[in-house]
C-alpha positions in Angstrom: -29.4 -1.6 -12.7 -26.9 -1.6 -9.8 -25.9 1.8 -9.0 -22.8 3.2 -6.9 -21.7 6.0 -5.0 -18.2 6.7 -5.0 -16.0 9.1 -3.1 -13.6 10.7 -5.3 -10.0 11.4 -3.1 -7.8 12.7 -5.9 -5.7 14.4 -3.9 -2.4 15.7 -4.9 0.0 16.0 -7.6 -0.5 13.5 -10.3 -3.4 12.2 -7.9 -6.2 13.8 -9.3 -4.8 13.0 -13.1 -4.9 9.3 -12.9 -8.2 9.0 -11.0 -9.8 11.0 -13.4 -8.5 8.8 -16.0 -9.4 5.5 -13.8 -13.5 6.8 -13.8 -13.5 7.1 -17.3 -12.4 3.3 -18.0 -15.0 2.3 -15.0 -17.5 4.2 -16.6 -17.5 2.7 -20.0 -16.3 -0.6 -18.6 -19.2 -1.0 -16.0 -21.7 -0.7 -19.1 -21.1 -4.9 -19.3 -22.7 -5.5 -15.8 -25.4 -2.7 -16.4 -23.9 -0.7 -13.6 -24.0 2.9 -13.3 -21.8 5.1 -10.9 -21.6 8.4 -9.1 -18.6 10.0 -8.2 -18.5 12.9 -5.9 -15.1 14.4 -6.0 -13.5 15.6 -2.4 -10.7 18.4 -2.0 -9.4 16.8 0.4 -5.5 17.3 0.2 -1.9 19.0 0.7 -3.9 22.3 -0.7 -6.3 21.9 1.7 -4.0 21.7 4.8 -2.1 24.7 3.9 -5.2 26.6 4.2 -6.8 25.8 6.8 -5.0 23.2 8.8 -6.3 20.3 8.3 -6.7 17.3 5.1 -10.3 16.6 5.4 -12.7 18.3 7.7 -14.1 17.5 11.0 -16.9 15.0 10.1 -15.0 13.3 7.0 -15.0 10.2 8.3 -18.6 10.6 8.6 -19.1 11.5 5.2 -16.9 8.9 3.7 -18.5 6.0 5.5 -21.9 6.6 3.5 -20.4 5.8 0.0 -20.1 2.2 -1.5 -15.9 2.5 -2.1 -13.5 5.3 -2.0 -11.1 5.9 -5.0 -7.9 7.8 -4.0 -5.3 9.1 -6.0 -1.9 10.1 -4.0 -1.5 12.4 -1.0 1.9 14.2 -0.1 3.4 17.2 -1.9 6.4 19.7 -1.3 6.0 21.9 1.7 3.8 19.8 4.0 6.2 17.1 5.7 5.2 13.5 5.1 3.8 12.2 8.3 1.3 15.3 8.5 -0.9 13.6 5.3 -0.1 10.4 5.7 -1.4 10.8 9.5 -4.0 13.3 8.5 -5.6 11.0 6.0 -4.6 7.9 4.8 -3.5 6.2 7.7 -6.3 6.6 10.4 -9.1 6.1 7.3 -7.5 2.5 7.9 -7.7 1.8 11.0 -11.3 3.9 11.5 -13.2 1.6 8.3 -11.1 -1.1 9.8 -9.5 -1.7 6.3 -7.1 -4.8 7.6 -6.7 -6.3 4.2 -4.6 -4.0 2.1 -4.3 -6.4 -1.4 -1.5 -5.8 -3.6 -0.9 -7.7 -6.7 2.1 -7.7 -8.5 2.1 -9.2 -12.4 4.2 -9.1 -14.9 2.6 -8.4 -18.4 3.2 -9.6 -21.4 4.6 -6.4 -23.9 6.4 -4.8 -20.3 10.3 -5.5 -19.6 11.5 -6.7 -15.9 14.8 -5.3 -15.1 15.3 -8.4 -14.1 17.2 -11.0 -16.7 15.1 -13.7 -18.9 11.8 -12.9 -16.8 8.9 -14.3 -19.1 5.2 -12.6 -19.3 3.4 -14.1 -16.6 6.3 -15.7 -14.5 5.7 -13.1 -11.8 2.5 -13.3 -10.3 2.5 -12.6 -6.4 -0.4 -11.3 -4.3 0.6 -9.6 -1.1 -1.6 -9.4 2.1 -0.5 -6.8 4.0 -1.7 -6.0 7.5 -2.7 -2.9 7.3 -4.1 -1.6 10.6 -1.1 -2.0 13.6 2.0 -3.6 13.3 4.8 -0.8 12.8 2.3 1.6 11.7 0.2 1.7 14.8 0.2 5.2 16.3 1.9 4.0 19.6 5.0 6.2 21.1 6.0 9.8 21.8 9.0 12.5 21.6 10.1 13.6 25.1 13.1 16.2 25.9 12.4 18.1 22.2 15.2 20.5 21.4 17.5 19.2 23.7 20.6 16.8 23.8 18.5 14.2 25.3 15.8 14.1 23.6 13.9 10.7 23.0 11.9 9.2 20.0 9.5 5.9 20.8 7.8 4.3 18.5 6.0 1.0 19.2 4.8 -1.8 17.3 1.5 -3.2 17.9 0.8 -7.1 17.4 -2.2 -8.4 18.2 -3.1 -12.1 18.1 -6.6 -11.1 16.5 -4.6 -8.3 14.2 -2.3 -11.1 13.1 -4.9 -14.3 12.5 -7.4 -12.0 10.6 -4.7 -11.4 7.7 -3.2 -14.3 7.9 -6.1 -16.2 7.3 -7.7 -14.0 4.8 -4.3 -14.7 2.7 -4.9 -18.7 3.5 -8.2 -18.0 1.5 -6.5 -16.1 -1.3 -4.4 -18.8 -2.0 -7.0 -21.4 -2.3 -8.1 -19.4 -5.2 -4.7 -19.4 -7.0 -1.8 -22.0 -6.2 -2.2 -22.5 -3.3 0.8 -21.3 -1.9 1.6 -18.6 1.3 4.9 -17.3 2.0 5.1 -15.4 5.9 7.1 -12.5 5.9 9.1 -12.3 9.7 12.1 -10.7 11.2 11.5 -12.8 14.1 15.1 -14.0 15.2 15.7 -9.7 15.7 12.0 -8.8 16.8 11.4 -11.0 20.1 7.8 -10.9 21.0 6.0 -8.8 18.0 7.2 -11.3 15.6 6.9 -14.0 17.2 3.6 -13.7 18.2 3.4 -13.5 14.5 5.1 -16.4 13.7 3.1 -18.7 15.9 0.1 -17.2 14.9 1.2 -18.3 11.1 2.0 -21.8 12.5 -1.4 -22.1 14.0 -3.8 -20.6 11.5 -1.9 -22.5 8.7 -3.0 -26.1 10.6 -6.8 -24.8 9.5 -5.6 -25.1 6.0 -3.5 -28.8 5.3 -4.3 -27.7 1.6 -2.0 -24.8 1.1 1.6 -24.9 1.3 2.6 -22.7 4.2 6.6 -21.0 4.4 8.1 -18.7 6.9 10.8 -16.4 5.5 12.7 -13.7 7.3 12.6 -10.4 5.5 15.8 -10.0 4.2 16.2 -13.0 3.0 12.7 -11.7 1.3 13.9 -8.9 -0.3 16.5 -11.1 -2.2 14.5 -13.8 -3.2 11.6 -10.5 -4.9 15.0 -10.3 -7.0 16.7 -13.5 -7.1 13.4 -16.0 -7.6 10.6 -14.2 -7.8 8.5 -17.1 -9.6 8.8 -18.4 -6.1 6.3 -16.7 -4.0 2.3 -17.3 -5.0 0.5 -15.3 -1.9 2.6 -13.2 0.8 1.8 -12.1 3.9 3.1 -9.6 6.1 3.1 -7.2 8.4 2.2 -3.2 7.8 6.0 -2.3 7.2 7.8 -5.5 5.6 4.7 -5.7 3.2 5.1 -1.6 2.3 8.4 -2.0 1.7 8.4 -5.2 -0.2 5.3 -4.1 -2.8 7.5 -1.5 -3.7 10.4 -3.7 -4.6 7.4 -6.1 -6.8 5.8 -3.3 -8.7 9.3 -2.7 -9.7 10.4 -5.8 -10.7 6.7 -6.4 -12.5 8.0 -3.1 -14.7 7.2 0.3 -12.8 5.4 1.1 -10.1 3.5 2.5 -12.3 1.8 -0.8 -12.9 0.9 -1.5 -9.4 -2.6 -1.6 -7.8 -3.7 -1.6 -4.9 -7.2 -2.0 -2.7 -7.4 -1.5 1.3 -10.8 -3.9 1.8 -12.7 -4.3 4.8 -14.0 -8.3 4.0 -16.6 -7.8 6.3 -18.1 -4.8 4.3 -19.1 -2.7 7.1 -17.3 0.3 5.7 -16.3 1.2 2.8 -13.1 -0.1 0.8 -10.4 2.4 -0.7 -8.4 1.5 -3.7 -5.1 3.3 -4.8 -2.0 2.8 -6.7 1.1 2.1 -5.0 2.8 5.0 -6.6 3.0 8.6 -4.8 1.9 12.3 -5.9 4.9 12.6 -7.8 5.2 16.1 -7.6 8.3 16.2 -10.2 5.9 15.0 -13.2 2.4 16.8 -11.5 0.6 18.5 -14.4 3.0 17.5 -17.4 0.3 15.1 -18.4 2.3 11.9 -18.8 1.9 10.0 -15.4 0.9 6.0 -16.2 -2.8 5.9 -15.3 -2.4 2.1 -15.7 -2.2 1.5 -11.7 -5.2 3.9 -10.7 -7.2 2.0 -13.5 -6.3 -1.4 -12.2 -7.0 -0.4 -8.8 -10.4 0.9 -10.3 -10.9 -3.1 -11.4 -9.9 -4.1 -7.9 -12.8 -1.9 -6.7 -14.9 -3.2 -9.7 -14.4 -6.8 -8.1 -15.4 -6.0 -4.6 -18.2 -4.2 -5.5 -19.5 -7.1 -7.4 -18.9 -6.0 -11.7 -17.2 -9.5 -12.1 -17.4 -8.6 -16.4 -16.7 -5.3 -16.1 -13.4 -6.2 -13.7 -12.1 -9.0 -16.5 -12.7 -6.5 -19.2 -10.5 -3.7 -18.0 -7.8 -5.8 -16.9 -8.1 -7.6 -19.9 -8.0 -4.4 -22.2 -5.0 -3.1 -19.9 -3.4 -6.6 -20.5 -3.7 -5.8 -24.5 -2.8 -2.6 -25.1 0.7 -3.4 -23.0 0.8 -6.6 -24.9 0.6 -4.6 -28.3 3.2 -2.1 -27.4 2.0 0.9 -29.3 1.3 3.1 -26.4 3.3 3.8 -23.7 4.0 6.3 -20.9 7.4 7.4 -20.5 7.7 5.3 -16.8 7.7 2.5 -20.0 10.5 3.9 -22.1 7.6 5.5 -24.2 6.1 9.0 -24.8 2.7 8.5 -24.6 0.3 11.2 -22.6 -1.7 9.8 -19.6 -4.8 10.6 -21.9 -3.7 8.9 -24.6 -2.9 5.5 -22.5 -6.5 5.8 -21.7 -7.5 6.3 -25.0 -6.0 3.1 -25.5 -7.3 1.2 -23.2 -11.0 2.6 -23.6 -10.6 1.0 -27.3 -9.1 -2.3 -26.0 -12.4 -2.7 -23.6 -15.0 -5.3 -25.8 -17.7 -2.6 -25.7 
Protein backbone atom coordinates (compact mmCIF):
# COMPACT_ATOMS: atom_id res chain seq x y z
CA UNK A 1 0.00 0.00 0.00
CA UNK A 2 1.55 3.37 -1.12
CA UNK A 3 1.79 5.63 1.64
CA UNK A 4 2.35 9.59 1.77
CA UNK A 5 3.63 12.19 3.81
CA UNK A 6 2.03 15.46 3.48
CA UNK A 7 2.84 18.91 4.88
CA UNK A 8 -0.22 20.57 6.04
CA UNK A 9 0.18 24.71 5.27
CA UNK A 10 -3.30 25.86 6.38
CA UNK A 11 -2.46 29.00 7.02
CA UNK A 12 -4.72 31.87 7.50
CA UNK A 13 -8.26 32.85 7.52
CA UNK A 14 -10.43 30.45 5.66
CA UNK A 15 -7.02 28.55 4.91
CA UNK A 16 -7.07 26.15 7.46
CA UNK A 17 -11.10 25.55 6.85
CA UNK A 18 -10.89 24.30 3.31
CA UNK A 19 -7.73 22.14 3.72
CA UNK A 20 -9.16 20.44 6.40
CA UNK A 21 -12.04 19.77 4.34
CA UNK A 22 -9.77 18.91 1.15
CA UNK A 23 -7.96 15.85 3.59
CA UNK A 24 -11.04 14.47 4.40
CA UNK A 25 -12.26 13.89 0.54
CA UNK A 26 -8.35 12.60 -0.04
CA UNK A 27 -8.70 10.38 2.68
CA UNK A 28 -11.72 8.54 1.70
CA UNK A 29 -11.06 9.03 -1.94
CA UNK A 30 -7.44 7.52 -1.84
CA UNK A 31 -9.16 4.22 -0.44
CA UNK A 32 -9.60 3.36 -4.52
CA UNK A 33 -5.78 3.18 -5.20
CA UNK A 34 -5.07 1.51 -1.66
CA UNK A 35 -3.22 4.65 -0.59
CA UNK A 36 -2.91 5.88 2.82
CA UNK A 37 -1.70 9.41 3.91
CA UNK A 38 -0.09 11.39 6.70
CA UNK A 39 -0.60 14.83 7.24
CA UNK A 40 1.46 16.83 9.57
CA UNK A 41 -0.17 20.18 10.05
CA UNK A 42 2.38 23.35 10.24
CA UNK A 43 1.51 26.85 11.96
CA UNK A 44 3.13 28.45 9.70
CA UNK A 45 1.21 31.87 9.14
CA UNK A 46 0.12 35.62 9.67
CA UNK A 47 -0.27 34.44 13.50
CA UNK A 48 2.99 33.25 13.48
CA UNK A 49 4.71 36.40 12.20
CA UNK A 50 3.12 38.57 14.60
CA UNK A 51 4.72 36.70 17.27
CA UNK A 52 7.76 36.18 16.52
CA UNK A 53 8.78 37.67 13.25
CA UNK A 54 8.86 35.47 11.02
CA UNK A 55 6.15 32.85 8.77
CA UNK A 56 8.02 29.68 9.09
CA UNK A 57 11.16 29.11 11.00
CA UNK A 58 14.69 28.98 10.15
CA UNK A 59 15.09 25.53 8.75
CA UNK A 60 11.49 25.32 7.05
CA UNK A 61 12.59 24.81 3.91
CA UNK A 62 14.50 21.95 5.28
CA UNK A 63 11.62 20.42 6.81
CA UNK A 64 9.27 20.84 3.93
CA UNK A 65 11.57 19.27 1.38
CA UNK A 66 11.29 15.74 3.23
CA UNK A 67 7.51 15.33 2.48
CA UNK A 68 6.01 13.85 -0.71
CA UNK A 69 3.58 17.23 -1.55
CA UNK A 70 2.68 20.25 0.33
CA UNK A 71 -1.11 21.16 0.68
CA UNK A 72 -1.60 25.02 1.46
CA UNK A 73 -4.54 26.78 2.20
CA UNK A 74 -4.15 30.80 1.93
CA UNK A 75 -1.62 33.12 3.56
CA UNK A 76 -2.32 37.05 4.13
CA UNK A 77 -4.59 38.49 6.83
CA UNK A 78 -5.38 42.09 8.20
CA UNK A 79 -2.42 43.70 9.97
CA UNK A 80 0.58 42.13 8.30
CA UNK A 81 1.04 43.97 4.80
CA UNK A 82 0.84 41.70 1.75
CA UNK A 83 4.33 41.46 0.39
CA UNK A 84 5.59 40.41 4.02
CA UNK A 85 3.76 36.69 3.57
CA UNK A 86 3.73 36.46 0.22
CA UNK A 87 7.70 37.09 0.40
CA UNK A 88 7.99 35.20 3.67
CA UNK A 89 6.36 32.12 2.37
CA UNK A 90 4.88 31.42 -0.70
CA UNK A 91 7.00 33.08 -3.11
CA UNK A 92 10.64 31.97 -2.32
CA UNK A 93 9.08 28.09 -1.56
CA UNK A 94 8.84 28.51 -5.44
CA UNK A 95 11.75 29.39 -6.53
CA UNK A 96 13.76 27.23 -3.58
CA UNK A 97 11.73 23.60 -4.78
CA UNK A 98 12.16 25.11 -8.12
CA UNK A 99 8.29 24.84 -8.66
CA UNK A 100 8.37 26.44 -12.47
CA UNK A 101 5.17 24.88 -13.45
CA UNK A 102 2.27 26.52 -11.62
CA UNK A 103 -0.96 24.51 -13.44
CA UNK A 104 -4.16 26.17 -13.27
CA UNK A 105 -7.29 24.85 -14.83
CA UNK A 106 -10.16 26.70 -15.39
CA UNK A 107 -13.67 24.52 -16.23
CA UNK A 108 -16.84 25.30 -16.38
CA UNK A 109 -19.27 22.78 -14.77
CA UNK A 110 -22.23 21.57 -15.57
CA UNK A 111 -25.09 22.83 -12.59
CA UNK A 112 -22.65 26.29 -12.12
CA UNK A 113 -23.75 29.66 -13.96
CA UNK A 114 -20.94 31.90 -16.04
CA UNK A 115 -21.70 35.45 -15.80
CA UNK A 116 -20.97 35.31 -18.99
CA UNK A 117 -24.19 35.00 -21.56
CA UNK A 118 -25.34 31.49 -23.20
CA UNK A 119 -21.96 29.81 -21.86
CA UNK A 120 -22.73 25.91 -22.00
CA UNK A 121 -21.26 23.25 -19.28
CA UNK A 122 -18.05 22.34 -20.66
CA UNK A 123 -17.51 25.15 -23.32
CA UNK A 124 -14.72 26.59 -21.06
CA UNK A 125 -12.02 24.48 -20.54
CA UNK A 126 -8.53 26.27 -20.48
CA UNK A 127 -5.29 25.04 -18.75
CA UNK A 128 -2.84 27.82 -17.90
CA UNK A 129 0.94 27.30 -17.56
CA UNK A 130 2.23 29.87 -15.67
CA UNK A 131 5.86 30.61 -15.14
CA UNK A 132 6.20 30.70 -11.85
CA UNK A 133 9.70 31.27 -10.69
CA UNK A 134 11.14 34.94 -12.44
CA UNK A 135 9.52 36.89 -14.74
CA UNK A 136 7.85 39.96 -12.83
CA UNK A 137 7.96 38.20 -9.69
CA UNK A 138 11.63 37.72 -9.46
CA UNK A 139 13.03 39.45 -6.40
CA UNK A 140 15.25 41.86 -8.49
CA UNK A 141 15.22 45.87 -7.45
CA UNK A 142 15.43 48.16 -4.48
CA UNK A 143 13.99 51.51 -2.79
CA UNK A 144 16.63 54.22 -2.51
CA UNK A 145 16.04 57.93 -1.01
CA UNK A 146 13.06 56.38 1.54
CA UNK A 147 11.11 59.26 3.12
CA UNK A 148 12.18 61.75 0.88
CA UNK A 149 10.88 63.60 -2.32
CA UNK A 150 13.17 61.65 -4.34
CA UNK A 151 12.78 58.58 -3.49
CA UNK A 152 13.01 55.67 -6.07
CA UNK A 153 11.24 52.23 -6.43
CA UNK A 154 13.01 49.51 -8.99
CA UNK A 155 11.64 46.57 -9.73
CA UNK A 156 13.08 44.22 -12.43
CA UNK A 157 11.86 41.59 -14.42
CA UNK A 158 13.86 38.54 -14.94
CA UNK A 159 13.70 36.47 -18.34
CA UNK A 160 15.75 33.81 -18.81
CA UNK A 161 15.96 31.81 -22.07
CA UNK A 162 16.06 28.45 -19.87
CA UNK A 163 13.18 30.20 -17.49
CA UNK A 164 11.11 30.79 -20.63
CA UNK A 165 11.74 27.24 -22.82
CA UNK A 166 11.11 25.06 -19.57
CA UNK A 167 7.34 26.37 -19.40
CA UNK A 168 6.85 26.83 -22.58
CA UNK A 169 7.55 23.47 -23.43
CA UNK A 170 6.05 21.83 -20.56
CA UNK A 171 2.62 23.58 -21.88
CA UNK A 172 3.58 22.15 -25.68
CA UNK A 173 3.28 18.71 -23.70
CA UNK A 174 0.01 19.58 -21.96
CA UNK A 175 -1.53 20.26 -25.04
CA UNK A 176 -0.67 17.06 -26.68
CA UNK A 177 -2.84 15.55 -24.04
CA UNK A 178 -5.89 17.70 -24.80
CA UNK A 179 -6.54 19.65 -28.13
CA UNK A 180 -3.71 20.42 -28.98
CA UNK A 181 -3.77 23.94 -28.92
CA UNK A 182 -1.23 26.78 -27.08
CA UNK A 183 -2.08 30.30 -26.88
CA UNK A 184 1.36 32.67 -25.70
CA UNK A 185 0.48 35.36 -23.50
CA UNK A 186 3.08 38.67 -24.45
CA UNK A 187 3.04 42.37 -24.07
CA UNK A 188 5.96 42.37 -26.28
CA UNK A 189 5.36 45.47 -28.64
CA UNK A 190 5.52 47.54 -24.82
CA UNK A 191 8.20 45.20 -23.09
CA UNK A 192 11.35 45.31 -25.43
CA UNK A 193 13.80 42.72 -24.53
CA UNK A 194 11.85 40.61 -21.48
CA UNK A 195 9.15 39.83 -23.83
CA UNK A 196 10.74 39.33 -26.56
CA UNK A 197 13.11 37.07 -25.50
CA UNK A 198 9.85 35.39 -24.74
CA UNK A 199 8.39 35.61 -27.78
CA UNK A 200 11.23 34.13 -29.72
CA UNK A 201 11.66 31.53 -27.35
CA UNK A 202 7.74 30.61 -28.07
CA UNK A 203 8.58 30.75 -31.90
CA UNK A 204 11.43 28.31 -31.38
CA UNK A 205 10.25 25.78 -28.94
CA UNK A 206 6.89 25.64 -30.88
CA UNK A 207 9.09 24.28 -34.21
CA UNK A 208 9.82 21.01 -31.71
CA UNK A 209 6.10 20.56 -31.84
CA UNK A 210 4.46 20.79 -35.84
CA UNK A 211 1.48 18.98 -33.99
CA UNK A 212 0.11 21.66 -31.86
CA UNK A 213 -1.31 24.76 -33.07
CA UNK A 214 0.83 27.48 -31.67
CA UNK A 215 -0.69 31.52 -31.15
CA UNK A 216 0.90 34.57 -29.81
CA UNK A 217 -1.55 37.00 -28.20
CA UNK A 218 -0.74 40.23 -26.49
CA UNK A 219 -2.23 40.49 -23.09
CA UNK A 220 -4.88 42.81 -23.43
CA UNK A 221 -6.12 41.72 -26.17
CA UNK A 222 -6.08 38.37 -23.70
CA UNK A 223 -8.03 39.64 -21.09
CA UNK A 224 -10.86 40.44 -23.64
CA UNK A 225 -10.90 37.42 -25.49
CA UNK A 226 -11.11 35.34 -21.31
CA UNK A 227 -14.54 37.34 -21.79
CA UNK A 228 -15.42 37.71 -25.26
CA UNK A 229 -14.45 33.98 -26.59
CA UNK A 230 -13.31 32.03 -24.11
CA UNK A 231 -14.02 28.62 -25.99
CA UNK A 232 -11.08 29.90 -27.85
CA UNK A 233 -8.06 29.17 -25.78
CA UNK A 234 -7.18 25.17 -25.08
CA UNK A 235 -3.62 25.57 -23.11
CA UNK A 236 -2.08 29.11 -22.18
CA UNK A 237 1.10 30.08 -21.36
CA UNK A 238 2.46 32.88 -19.69
CA UNK A 239 4.61 34.64 -17.74
CA UNK A 240 4.50 34.95 -13.57
CA UNK A 241 2.24 38.21 -13.73
CA UNK A 242 0.04 38.04 -17.07
CA UNK A 243 -0.77 34.39 -15.98
CA UNK A 244 -1.74 35.68 -12.11
CA UNK A 245 -3.70 38.04 -13.29
CA UNK A 246 -5.46 36.22 -16.02
CA UNK A 247 -6.41 32.89 -13.73
CA UNK A 248 -8.18 35.23 -11.83
CA UNK A 249 -10.33 36.59 -14.58
CA UNK A 250 -10.93 32.39 -15.64
CA UNK A 251 -11.99 31.13 -12.31
CA UNK A 252 -14.41 33.90 -12.52
CA UNK A 253 -15.75 33.39 -15.68
CA UNK A 254 -15.81 29.34 -14.89
CA UNK A 255 -18.28 30.54 -11.81
CA UNK A 256 -16.21 31.72 -8.61
CA UNK A 257 -12.97 31.55 -7.79
CA UNK A 258 -14.06 29.51 -5.59
CA UNK A 259 -13.88 26.77 -8.14
CA UNK A 260 -10.36 27.27 -9.06
CA UNK A 261 -7.43 24.85 -8.43
CA UNK A 262 -4.33 25.12 -8.53
CA UNK A 263 -0.80 22.93 -8.19
CA UNK A 264 2.84 24.61 -8.30
CA UNK A 265 4.83 21.19 -9.66
CA UNK A 266 8.29 20.69 -9.93
CA UNK A 267 8.17 17.98 -13.23
CA UNK A 268 11.36 16.79 -12.40
CA UNK A 269 10.27 15.65 -8.79
CA UNK A 270 13.23 16.71 -6.99
CA UNK A 271 11.26 18.56 -4.44
CA UNK A 272 8.12 18.56 -3.40
CA UNK A 273 4.93 19.95 -5.27
CA UNK A 274 2.40 22.48 -3.42
CA UNK A 275 -1.16 22.64 -4.38
CA UNK A 276 -3.59 25.54 -3.49
CA UNK A 277 -6.66 27.27 -4.56
CA UNK A 278 -6.45 30.37 -6.39
CA UNK A 279 -8.70 32.08 -3.87
CA UNK A 280 -7.07 34.16 -0.79
CA UNK A 281 -7.54 33.96 3.23
CA UNK A 282 -10.61 35.79 2.90
CA UNK A 283 -10.56 37.28 6.10
CA UNK A 284 -14.18 38.84 5.68
CA UNK A 285 -15.85 35.22 5.74
CA UNK A 286 -12.74 33.52 8.14
CA UNK A 287 -14.60 31.35 10.71
CA UNK A 288 -18.29 31.84 9.47
CA UNK A 289 -18.06 28.30 8.15
CA UNK A 290 -19.28 28.80 4.65
CA UNK A 291 -16.12 29.32 2.47
CA UNK A 292 -16.40 26.82 -0.97
CA UNK A 293 -13.97 24.07 -0.14
CA UNK A 294 -14.59 22.98 -3.72
CA UNK A 295 -11.08 24.59 -4.95
CA UNK A 296 -8.84 23.29 -2.00
CA UNK A 297 -10.52 19.78 -2.79
CA UNK A 298 -9.75 19.92 -6.47
CA UNK A 299 -6.35 21.16 -5.85
CA UNK A 300 -6.24 18.04 -3.41
CA UNK A 301 -7.05 15.85 -6.90
CA UNK A 302 -4.33 17.85 -8.64
CA UNK A 303 -1.96 16.56 -5.96
CA UNK A 304 -3.69 13.18 -6.12
CA UNK A 305 -2.50 13.02 -9.93
CA UNK A 306 1.04 13.94 -9.41
CA UNK A 307 1.49 11.77 -6.75
CA UNK A 308 0.38 8.92 -8.85
CA UNK A 309 -3.74 7.99 -7.39
CA UNK A 310 -4.89 8.17 -11.07
CA UNK A 311 -8.67 6.48 -9.51
CA UNK A 312 -8.64 8.27 -6.64
CA UNK A 313 -7.95 11.82 -8.77
CA UNK A 314 -11.11 10.79 -11.39
CA UNK A 315 -13.25 9.93 -8.42
CA UNK A 316 -13.07 13.25 -6.58
CA UNK A 317 -13.36 15.30 -9.53
CA UNK A 318 -15.92 13.28 -10.67
CA UNK A 319 -17.94 13.44 -7.34
CA UNK A 320 -17.28 17.34 -7.34
CA UNK A 321 -18.53 17.37 -11.00
CA UNK A 322 -21.91 15.65 -9.56
CA UNK A 323 -22.88 17.20 -6.67
CA UNK A 324 -22.55 20.83 -8.74
CA UNK A 325 -24.35 19.11 -11.52
CA UNK A 326 -27.24 18.18 -9.09
CA UNK A 327 -27.56 21.51 -7.57
CA UNK A 328 -28.69 20.72 -4.12
CA UNK A 329 -25.83 22.01 -2.27
CA UNK A 330 -24.22 25.06 -2.59
CA UNK A 331 -21.99 27.65 -0.80
CA UNK A 332 -23.13 31.06 -0.81
CA UNK A 333 -20.01 32.18 -3.42
CA UNK A 334 -22.86 29.94 -5.68
CA UNK A 335 -25.95 31.88 -4.74
CA UNK A 336 -26.58 29.04 -2.12
CA UNK A 337 -26.45 28.60 1.68
CA UNK A 338 -24.77 25.70 2.12
CA UNK A 339 -21.88 25.31 5.07
CA UNK A 340 -18.34 24.44 3.87
CA UNK A 341 -18.97 21.07 5.91
CA UNK A 342 -21.95 20.33 4.39
CA UNK A 343 -20.41 20.82 0.55
CA UNK A 344 -18.16 18.18 1.76
CA UNK A 345 -20.60 16.07 3.02
CA UNK A 346 -21.79 16.13 -0.32
CA UNK A 347 -19.15 15.38 -2.09
CA UNK A 348 -17.88 12.48 0.33
CA UNK A 349 -21.36 10.83 -0.70
CA UNK A 350 -20.89 11.55 -4.52
CA UNK A 351 -17.29 9.63 -4.24
CA UNK A 352 -18.08 5.66 -5.67
CA UNK A 353 -16.88 4.32 -2.34
Amino acid sequence: MPSYRIAVLGGDGIGPEVTDQAIRVVDAAAKLDAASFEWDRLPWNSARYLKEGRVMPEDGFDRLRTYDAILLGAIGWPGVPDHVTLHGLLLPLRRKFDLYVNLRPAYLFDGVQSPLRDKKPGSIDILVYRENTEGEYAPLGGRHYEGTPHEIALQVSLFTRRGCERIMRAAFEGARKRRKKVTSITKSNALGFGMVLWDETFRAVARDYPDVEAHSLLVDAAAMDFVRRPESFDVVVASNLFGDILTDLSAIVTGSVGLAPSGNINPERRFPSVFEPVHGSAPDIAGKGIANPLAAILSAGMMLDHLGCPQAARALRQAVADVLKAGQVRTPDLGGQATTVQMTEAVLQALPL
